[in-house]
C-alpha positions as CSV (number, residue, x, y, z in Angstrom):
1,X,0.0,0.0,0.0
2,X,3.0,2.3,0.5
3,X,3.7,5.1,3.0
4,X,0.4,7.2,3.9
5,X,0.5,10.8,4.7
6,X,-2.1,12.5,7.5
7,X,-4.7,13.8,5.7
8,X,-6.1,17.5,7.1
9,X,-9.7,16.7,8.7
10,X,-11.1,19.7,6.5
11,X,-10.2,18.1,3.4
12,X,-12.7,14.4,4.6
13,X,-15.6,15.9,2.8
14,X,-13.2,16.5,-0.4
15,X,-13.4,12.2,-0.7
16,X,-16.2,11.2,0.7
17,X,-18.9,13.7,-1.6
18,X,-22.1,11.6,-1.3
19,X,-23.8,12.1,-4.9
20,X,-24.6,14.4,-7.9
21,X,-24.7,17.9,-7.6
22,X,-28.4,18.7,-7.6
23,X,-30.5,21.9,-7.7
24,X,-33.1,22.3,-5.0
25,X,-36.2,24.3,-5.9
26,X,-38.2,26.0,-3.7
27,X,-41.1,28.3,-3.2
28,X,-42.6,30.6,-1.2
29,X,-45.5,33.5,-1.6
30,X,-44.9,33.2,-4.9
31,X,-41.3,33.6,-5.3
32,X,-39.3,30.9,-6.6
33,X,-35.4,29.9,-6.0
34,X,-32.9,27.4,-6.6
35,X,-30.1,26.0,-4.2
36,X,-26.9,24.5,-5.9
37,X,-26.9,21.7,-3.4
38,X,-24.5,18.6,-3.3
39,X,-24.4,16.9,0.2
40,X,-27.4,14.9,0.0
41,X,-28.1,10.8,0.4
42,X,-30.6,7.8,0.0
43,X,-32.5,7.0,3.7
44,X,-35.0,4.5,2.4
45,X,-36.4,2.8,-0.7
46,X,-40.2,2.4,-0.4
47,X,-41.0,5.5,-0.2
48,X,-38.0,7.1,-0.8
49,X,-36.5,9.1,1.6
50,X,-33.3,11.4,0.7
51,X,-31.4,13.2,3.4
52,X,-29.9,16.5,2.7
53,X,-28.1,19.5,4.4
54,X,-29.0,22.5,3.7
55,X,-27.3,25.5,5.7
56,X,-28.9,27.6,8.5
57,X,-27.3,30.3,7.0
58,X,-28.6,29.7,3.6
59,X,-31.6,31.2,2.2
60,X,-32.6,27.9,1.2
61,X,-32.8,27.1,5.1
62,X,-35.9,29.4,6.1
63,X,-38.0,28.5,3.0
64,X,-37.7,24.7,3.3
65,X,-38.3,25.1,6.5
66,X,-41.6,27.6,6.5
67,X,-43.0,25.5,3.0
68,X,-41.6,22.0,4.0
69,X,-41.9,21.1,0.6
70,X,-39.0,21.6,-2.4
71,X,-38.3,20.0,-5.5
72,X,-34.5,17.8,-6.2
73,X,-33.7,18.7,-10.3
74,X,-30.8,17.0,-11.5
75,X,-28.7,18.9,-14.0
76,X,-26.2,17.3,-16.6
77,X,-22.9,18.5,-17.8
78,X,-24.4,20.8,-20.1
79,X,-25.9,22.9,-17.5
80,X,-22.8,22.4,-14.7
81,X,-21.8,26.5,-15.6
82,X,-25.2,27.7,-14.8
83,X,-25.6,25.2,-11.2
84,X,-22.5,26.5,-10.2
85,X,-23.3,30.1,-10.7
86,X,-26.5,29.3,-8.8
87,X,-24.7,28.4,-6.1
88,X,-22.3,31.4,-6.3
89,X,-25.2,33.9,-5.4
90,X,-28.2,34.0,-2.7
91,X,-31.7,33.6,-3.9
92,X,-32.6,36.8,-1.5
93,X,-31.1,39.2,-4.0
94,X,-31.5,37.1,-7.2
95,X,-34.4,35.5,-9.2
96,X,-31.7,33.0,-10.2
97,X,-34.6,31.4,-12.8
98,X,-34.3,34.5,-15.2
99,X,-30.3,35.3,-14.0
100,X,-29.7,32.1,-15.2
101,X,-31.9,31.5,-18.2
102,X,-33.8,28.6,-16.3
103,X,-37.1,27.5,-17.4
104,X,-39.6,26.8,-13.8
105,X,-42.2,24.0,-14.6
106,X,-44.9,23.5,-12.8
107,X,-44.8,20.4,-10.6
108,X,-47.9,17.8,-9.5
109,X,-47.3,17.9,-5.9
110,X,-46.0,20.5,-4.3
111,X,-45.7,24.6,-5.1
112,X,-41.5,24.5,-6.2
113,X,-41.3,24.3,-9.6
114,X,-39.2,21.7,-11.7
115,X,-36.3,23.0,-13.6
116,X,-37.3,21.8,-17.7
117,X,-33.6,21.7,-18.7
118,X,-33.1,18.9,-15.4
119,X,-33.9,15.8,-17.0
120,X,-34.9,14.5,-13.7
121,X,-36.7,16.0,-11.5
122,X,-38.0,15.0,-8.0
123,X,-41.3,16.4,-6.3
124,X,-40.7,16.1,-2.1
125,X,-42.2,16.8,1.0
126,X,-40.2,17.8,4.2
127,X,-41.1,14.9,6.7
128,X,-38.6,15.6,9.5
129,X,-36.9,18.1,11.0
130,X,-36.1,17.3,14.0
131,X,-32.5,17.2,12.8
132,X,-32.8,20.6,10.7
133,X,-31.7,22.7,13.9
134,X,-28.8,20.8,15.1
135,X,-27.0,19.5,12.2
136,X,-28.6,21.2,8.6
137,X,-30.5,17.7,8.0
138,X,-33.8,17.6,6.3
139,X,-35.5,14.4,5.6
140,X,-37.3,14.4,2.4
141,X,-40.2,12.5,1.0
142,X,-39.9,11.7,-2.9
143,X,-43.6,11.7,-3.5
144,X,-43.6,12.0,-7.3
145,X,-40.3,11.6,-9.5
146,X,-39.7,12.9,-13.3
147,X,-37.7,11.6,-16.2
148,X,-36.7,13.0,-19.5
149,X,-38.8,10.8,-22.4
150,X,-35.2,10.6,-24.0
151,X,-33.5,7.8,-21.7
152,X,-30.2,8.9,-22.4
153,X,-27.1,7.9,-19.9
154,X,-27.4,10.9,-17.3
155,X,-23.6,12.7,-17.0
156,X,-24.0,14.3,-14.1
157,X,-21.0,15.9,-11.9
158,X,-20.1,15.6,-8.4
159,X,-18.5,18.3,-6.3
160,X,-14.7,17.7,-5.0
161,X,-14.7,20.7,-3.0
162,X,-13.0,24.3,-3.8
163,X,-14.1,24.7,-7.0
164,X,-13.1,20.8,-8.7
165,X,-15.9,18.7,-9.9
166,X,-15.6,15.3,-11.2
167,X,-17.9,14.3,-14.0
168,X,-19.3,11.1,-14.1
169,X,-17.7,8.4,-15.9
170,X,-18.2,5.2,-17.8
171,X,-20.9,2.9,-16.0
172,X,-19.8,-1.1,-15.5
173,X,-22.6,-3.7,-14.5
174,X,-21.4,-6.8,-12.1
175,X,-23.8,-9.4,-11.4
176,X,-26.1,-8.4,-7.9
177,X,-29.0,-9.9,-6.1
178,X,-30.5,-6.1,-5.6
179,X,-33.0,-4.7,-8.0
């Protein structure tokens, strides 16, 4: 294995970056906005229940909290400029749908709009909290879930930390007993 350095506990996240970056959708009195968000996870299957930290200090924060309801769009490598610039700026002083040429959908479920250039899209509602105050942690309910008609391989990217972002790469099947 060869001689390992210490790694700096700040960097842990850098390694360990739990899925796709995703853009969470909220709304609230009307106003729209989107959170570049990449620190979410899988809970449960049946119903599906995704995990994900949103900052207290984030304007995010206050409207998932007050609508408990958002929607999870997942962007490709074509739109990785634009989810990055999201993320670069505060909903408060932005309507990041028109700063960022984004086109808001109207979902089934819930008020938060679906992003049309995401070709997947995920309608949730917030159904716990109790976590929200200590550590960022919202548990979400998928209660209605979106997919482009084209069923191309999704190329999503993954944040690295500081600006790097790894895009997804080639996919390779192995026999499994899951489904």
């Amino acid at each position: 294995m060869g001689i390992k350095r210490c790694l700096p506990l700040g960097s842990v996240y850098r390694l360990i970056e739990p899925g796709p970056v995703v853009l969470l959708t909220t709304a609230r009195k009307g106003r729209f906005n989107i959170m570049t968000m990449s620190w979410h996870t899988m809970l449960d299957f049946d119903p599906p229940l995704v995990g994900c930290v949103v900052s207290d200090r984030s304007y995010t924060f206050g409207l998932l909290k007050a609508a408990k309801e958002c929607v999870i769009n997942i962007p490709t490598v074509p739109l990785m400029a634009k989810a990055v610039a999201c993320g670069n700026c505060s909903g408060r002083a932005t309507d990041k749908f028109a700063a960022f040429e984004l086109t808001a959908e109207p979902a089934q479920c819930v008020e938060a709009p679906l992003i049309a250039e995401c070709p997947v899209n995920f309608e949730c509602k917030v159904v716990d909290t109790r976590m929200a105050s200590r550590y960022n942690l919202f548990v979400l309910e998928v209660v209605k879930a979106w997919r482009a008609a084209r069923r191309a391989r999704l190329k999503t990217f993954h944040h690295q930390g500081r600006g790097d972002f790894m895009i997804a790469g080639r996919t390779v099947s192995l026999p499994s007993r899951a489904k």
